[in-house]
N, C-alpha and C positions, 0 to 999 in steps of 0.2 A: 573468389575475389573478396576484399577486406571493403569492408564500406566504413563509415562512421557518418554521425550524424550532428549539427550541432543547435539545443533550442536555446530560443531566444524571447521574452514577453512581448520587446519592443525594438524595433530599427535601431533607433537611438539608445546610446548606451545609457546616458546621463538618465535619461527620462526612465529608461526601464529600471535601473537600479532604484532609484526615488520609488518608483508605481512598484516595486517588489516590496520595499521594506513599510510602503505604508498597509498593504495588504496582508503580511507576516503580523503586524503588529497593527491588527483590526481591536482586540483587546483592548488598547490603549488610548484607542481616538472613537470610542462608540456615537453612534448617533441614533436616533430613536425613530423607528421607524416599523410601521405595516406591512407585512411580506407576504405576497403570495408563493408559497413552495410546493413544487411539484413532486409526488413519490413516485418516480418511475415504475416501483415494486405493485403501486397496489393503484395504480395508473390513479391519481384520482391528486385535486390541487386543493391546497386548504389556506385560512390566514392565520399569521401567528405574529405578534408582538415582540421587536425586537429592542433591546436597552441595550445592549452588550456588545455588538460590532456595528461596525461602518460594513452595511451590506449594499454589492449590488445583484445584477442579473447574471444570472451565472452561477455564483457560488454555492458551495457544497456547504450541507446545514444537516443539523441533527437537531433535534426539536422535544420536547420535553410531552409527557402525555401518552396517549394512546398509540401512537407511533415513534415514541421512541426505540432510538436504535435505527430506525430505519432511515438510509441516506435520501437526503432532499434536495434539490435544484431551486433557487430564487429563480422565478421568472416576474417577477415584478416587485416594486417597490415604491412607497410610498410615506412622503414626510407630513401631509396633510390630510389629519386622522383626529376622531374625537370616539372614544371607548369607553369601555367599562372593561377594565381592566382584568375583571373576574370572569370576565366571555371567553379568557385566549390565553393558550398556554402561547410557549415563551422558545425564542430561538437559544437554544445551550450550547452549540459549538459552531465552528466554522474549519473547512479543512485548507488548508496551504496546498494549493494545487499548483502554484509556481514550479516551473521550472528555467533552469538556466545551467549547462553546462555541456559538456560530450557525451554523447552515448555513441557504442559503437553496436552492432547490428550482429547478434548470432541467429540460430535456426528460428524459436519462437519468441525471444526475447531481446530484448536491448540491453546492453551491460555495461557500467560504468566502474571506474576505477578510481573517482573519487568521490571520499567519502559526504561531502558536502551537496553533491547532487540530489540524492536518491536514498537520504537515512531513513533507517526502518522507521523512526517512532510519526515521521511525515506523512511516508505513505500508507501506514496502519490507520492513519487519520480518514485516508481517504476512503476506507470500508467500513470502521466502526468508529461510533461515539466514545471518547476518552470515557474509561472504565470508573468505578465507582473505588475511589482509594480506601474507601474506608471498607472494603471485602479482603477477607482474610485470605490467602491463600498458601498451601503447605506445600512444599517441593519434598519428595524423598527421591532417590532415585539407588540404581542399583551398579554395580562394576561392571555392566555388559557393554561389549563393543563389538564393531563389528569392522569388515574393509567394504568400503565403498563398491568397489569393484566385485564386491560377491553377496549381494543383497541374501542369498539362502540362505546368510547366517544371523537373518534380521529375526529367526523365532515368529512368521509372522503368521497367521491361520490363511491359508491358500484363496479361499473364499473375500476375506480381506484385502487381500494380493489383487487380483481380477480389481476389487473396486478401486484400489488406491493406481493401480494402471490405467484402470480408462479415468480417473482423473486426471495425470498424469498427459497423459493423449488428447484432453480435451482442453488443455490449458490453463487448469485450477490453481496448478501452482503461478499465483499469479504476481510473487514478489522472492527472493530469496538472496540472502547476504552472506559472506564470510567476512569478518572483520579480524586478524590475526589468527585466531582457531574459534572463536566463537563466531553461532551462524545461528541465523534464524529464516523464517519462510510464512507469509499468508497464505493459504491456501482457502477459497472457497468452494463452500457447500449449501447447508442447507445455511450458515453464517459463517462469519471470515474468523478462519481458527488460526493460531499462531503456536510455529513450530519453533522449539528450538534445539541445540545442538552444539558437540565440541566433534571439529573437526583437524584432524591434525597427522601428519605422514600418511595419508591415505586412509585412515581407519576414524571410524564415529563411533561419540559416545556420549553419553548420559542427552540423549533421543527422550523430548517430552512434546507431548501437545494438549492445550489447554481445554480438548473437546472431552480430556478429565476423562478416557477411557484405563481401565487397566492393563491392556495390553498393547501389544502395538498395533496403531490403528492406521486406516486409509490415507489420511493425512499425513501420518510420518513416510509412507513408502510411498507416495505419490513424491513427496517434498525431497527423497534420498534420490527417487528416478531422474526428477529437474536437477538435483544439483550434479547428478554425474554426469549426465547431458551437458550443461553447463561446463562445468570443469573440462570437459573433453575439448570443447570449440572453443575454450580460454588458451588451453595451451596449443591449440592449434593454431592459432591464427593469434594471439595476443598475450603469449607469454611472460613476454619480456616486462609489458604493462604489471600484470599481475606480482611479478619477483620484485616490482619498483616501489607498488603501493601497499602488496600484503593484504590487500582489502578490494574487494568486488560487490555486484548487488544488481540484482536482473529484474528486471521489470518486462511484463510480458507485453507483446505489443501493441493485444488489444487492450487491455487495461489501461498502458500509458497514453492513447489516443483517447478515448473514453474520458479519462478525468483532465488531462492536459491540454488537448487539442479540440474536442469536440463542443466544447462552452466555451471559448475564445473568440472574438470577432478581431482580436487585432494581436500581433506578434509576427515572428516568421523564425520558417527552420531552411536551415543552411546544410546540404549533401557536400560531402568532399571527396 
C-alpha cells in the first residue's frame, strides 16, 4: 500500500509562508538576546549571548567555545539582560528545520521528489555546524566503479563490511540524495560524515567520504546499502515520480521527526 504524507508549519497558508521565510532569514532581522540552550549530547544547559538571529524556543543552534560542533536546543529566552560580554561565548549558527512539502513513505525513510523540500546543504545543517571555509581540502580520486547491485566489487575489507551493515540496519544512513547522477548521504557515527557519489545506469563511481579514510570505509557501504534499498521501493511503488523529476532524497523517519516535529508546538501533517 502507497501512502504519502503532507507537512505543513501552519493551517493557514498566508500565515505559514510569512512565519517560514521570517525564520529562513533569522540572519537578516537579529535581535539580541540571552539563551538558554540545551545539549542533548552532554545532557547539561548553559547561557550564551546571541547578536545574530531572531531566536526562539525550539531552535537548533551551534554555539562557539567549548562545545562547539555540538547541536543545541533553545529552551529559553531572554530580552532583558545586563552582562559583561567577555562571560559568554556566542550563538554562531541557527538550523532551518522548516519544512513544507510531500513526502511519501518507503521502509525506513520518507522520500521526496522534489528538490526544494529536503536539499542536502539544509539538512546537513541540522547535524553539523557550517564548516570552517577557510580549511583546505583536496579531492583525488581513482577510475573505480562498481554496480550497485553487486556491492563485492566495492574492494571493501570484510571486517568493515560487518560495521558498515549494522549501520546500515540501525538507520545511520540518515539522509541520502540523487540529483541527475550526482548523490550524496549523512551518515552518523561517532560525527555526521558526508558521503558523496556518481551514480549513473546502475553503476557508482568516484565513492568519497570525508571521515578522510584511505580506503573504503563503513560509511560508504552503509550509504551504497540505503541507497539500493531506496532505489528498489522507488521503482517499486514510485517510479514514474522519479523518471519525472530525475532527483530523489530520503530522510530517515526518525530523524525527520526529531528535528521537524518533535520542537514544534504548532503546525499539522496531512495523511492521504
Amino acid at each position: 500500500m502507497k501512502f504519502k504524507i503532507g507537512f505543513t508549519g501552519n493551517s493557514n497558508e498566508k500565515e505559514n509562508s510569512s512565519l517560514n521565510e521570517q525564520r529562513v532569514n533569522k540572519a537578516d532581522i537579529p535581535v539580541k538576546s540571552l539563551v538558554q540552550v540545551r545539549f542533548p549530547d552532554r545532557n547539561m544547559t548553559l547561557s550564551y549571548y546571541n547578536d545574530s538571529f531572531d531566536l526562539h524556543r525550539g531552535d537548533l543552534v551551534f554555539v562557539d567555545g567549548k562545545l562547539e560542533g555540538l547541536r543545541g536546543i533553545v529552551v529559553d529566552v531572554s530580552y532583558n539582560f545586563k552582562i559583561k560580554l567577555s562571560d559568554y561565548k556566542r550563538v554562531i549558527a541557527v538550523a532551518d528545520t522548516t519544512l513544507k512539502g510531500e513526502l511519501h513513505m518507503t521502509l525506513s525513510h520518507f522520500v521526496t521528489f522534489d528538490s526544494s523540500v529536503l536539499p542536502y546543504k539544509k539538512v546537513l545543517g541540522w547535524f553539523k555546524a557550517p564548516s570552517n571555509e577557510e580549511d583546505e581540502v583536496i579531492v583525488c580520486n581513482d577510475d573505480s566503479s562498481f554496480v550497485l547491485d553487486n556491492l563485492s566489487d566495492m574492494r571493501i575489507d570484510s571486517q568493515i563490511a560487518d560495521r558498515g551493515y549494522d549501520y546500515y540496519m540501525r538507520n545511520k544512513v540518515v539522509y541520502i540524495c540523487v540529483d541527475n547522477t550526482h548523490g550524496r548521504a549523512i551518515v552518523t557515527g561517532s560525527n555526521p560524515y558526508e558521503v558523496e557519489f556518481t551514480y549513473q545506469n546502475g553503476e557508482i563511481s568516484n565513492l568519497l567520504c570525508n571521515c578522510f579514510c584511505s580506503y573504503t570505509c563503513k560509511h560508504e557501504f552503509a550509504a551504497m546499502l540505503q541507497l539500493r534499498e531506496t532505489l528498489k521501493e522507488i521503482e517499486k511503488n514510485y517510479a514514474d515520480k522519479l523518471e519525472e523529476s530525475n532527483y530523489f532524497a530520503a530522510i530517515s523517519k526518525s530523524a525527520l521527526f526529531k528535528f521537524c516535529v518533535d520542537n514544534q508546538n504548532t503546525g499539522s501533517i496531512t495523511f492521504k
